[in-house]
C-alpha beads as a LAMMPS data file, in Angstrom:
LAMMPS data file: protein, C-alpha beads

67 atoms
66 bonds

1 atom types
1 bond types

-500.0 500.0 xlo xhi
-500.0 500.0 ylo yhi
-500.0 500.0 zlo zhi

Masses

1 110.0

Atoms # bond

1 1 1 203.206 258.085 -104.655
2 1 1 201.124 257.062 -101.831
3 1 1 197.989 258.765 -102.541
4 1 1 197.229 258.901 -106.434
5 1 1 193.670 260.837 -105.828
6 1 1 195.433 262.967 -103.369
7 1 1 197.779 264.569 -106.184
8 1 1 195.014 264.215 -108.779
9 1 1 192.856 266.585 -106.709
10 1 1 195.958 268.795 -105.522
11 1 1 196.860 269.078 -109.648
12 1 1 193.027 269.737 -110.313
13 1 1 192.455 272.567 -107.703
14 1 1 196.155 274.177 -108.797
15 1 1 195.135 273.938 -112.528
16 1 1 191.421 275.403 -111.712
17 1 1 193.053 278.634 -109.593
18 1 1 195.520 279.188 -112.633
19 1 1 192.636 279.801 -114.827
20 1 1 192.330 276.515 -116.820
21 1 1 188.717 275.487 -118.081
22 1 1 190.469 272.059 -117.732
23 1 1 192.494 269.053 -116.420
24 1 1 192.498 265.494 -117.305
25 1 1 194.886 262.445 -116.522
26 1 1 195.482 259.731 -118.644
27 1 1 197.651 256.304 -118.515
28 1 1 201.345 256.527 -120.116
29 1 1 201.476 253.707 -122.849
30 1 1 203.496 252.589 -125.704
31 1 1 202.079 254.418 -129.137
32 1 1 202.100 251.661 -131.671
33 1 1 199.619 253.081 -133.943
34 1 1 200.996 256.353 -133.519
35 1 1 204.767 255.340 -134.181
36 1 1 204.149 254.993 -138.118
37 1 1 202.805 258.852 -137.847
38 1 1 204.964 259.876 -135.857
39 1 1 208.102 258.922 -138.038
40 1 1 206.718 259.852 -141.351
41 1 1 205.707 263.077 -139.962
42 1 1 209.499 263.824 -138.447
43 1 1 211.148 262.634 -142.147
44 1 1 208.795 264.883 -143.507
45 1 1 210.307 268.050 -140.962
46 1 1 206.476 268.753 -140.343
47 1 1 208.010 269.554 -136.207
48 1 1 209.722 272.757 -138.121
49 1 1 211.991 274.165 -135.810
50 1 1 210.889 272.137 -132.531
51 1 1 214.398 270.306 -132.830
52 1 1 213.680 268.347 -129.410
53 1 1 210.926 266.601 -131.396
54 1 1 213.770 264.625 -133.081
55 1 1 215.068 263.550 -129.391
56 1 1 214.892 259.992 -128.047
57 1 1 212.114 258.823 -130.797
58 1 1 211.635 255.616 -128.258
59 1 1 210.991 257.571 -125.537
60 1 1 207.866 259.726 -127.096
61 1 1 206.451 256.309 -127.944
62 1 1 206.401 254.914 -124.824
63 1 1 206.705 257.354 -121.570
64 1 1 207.856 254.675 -119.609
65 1 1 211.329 254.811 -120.742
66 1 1 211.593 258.655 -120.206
67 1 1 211.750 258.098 -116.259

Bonds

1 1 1 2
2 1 2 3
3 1 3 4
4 1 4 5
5 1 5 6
6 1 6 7
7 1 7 8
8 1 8 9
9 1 9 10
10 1 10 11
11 1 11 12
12 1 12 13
13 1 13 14
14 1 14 15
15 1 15 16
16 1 16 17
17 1 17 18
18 1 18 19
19 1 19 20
20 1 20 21
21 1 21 22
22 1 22 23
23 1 23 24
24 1 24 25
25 1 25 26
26 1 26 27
27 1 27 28
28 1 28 29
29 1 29 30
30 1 30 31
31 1 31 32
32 1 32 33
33 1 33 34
34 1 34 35
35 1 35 36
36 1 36 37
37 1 37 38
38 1 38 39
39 1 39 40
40 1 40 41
41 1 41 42
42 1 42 43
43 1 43 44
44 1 44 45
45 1 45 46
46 1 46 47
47 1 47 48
48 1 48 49
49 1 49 50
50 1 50 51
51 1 51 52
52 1 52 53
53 1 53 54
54 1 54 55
55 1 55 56
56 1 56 57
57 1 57 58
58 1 58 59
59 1 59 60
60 1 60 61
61 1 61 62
62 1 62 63
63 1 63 64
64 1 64 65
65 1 65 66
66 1 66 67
């Protein structure tokens, strides 16, 4: 990208002419607090039948190895 606040306001305006009340941005990190939760709450089949929860466990902890 060669203008982050370019896209941020293109996102923003798109987001506020679809009807949203909001839209945020936040860094992509590894979840090491989280990871514990997220685990037990997987073993525990609290996702129900959202089966792509189960997917590539390292990858919801840390976004950066989803690209």
């Amino acid at each position: 990208m060669n203008n982050p606040s370019k896209y941020t306001q293109l996102i923003k305006t798109e987001a506020k002419r679809l009807g949203f009340m909001s839209c945020g941005f936040s860094r992509a990190g590894f979840l090491e607090k989280e990871a514990p939760r997220l685990e037990n709450w997987l073993n525990n089949n609290r996702h129900g039948e959202m089966r792509y929860m189960e997917n590539h466990f390292d990858k919801r902890l840390d976004p950066h190895k989803a690209g």
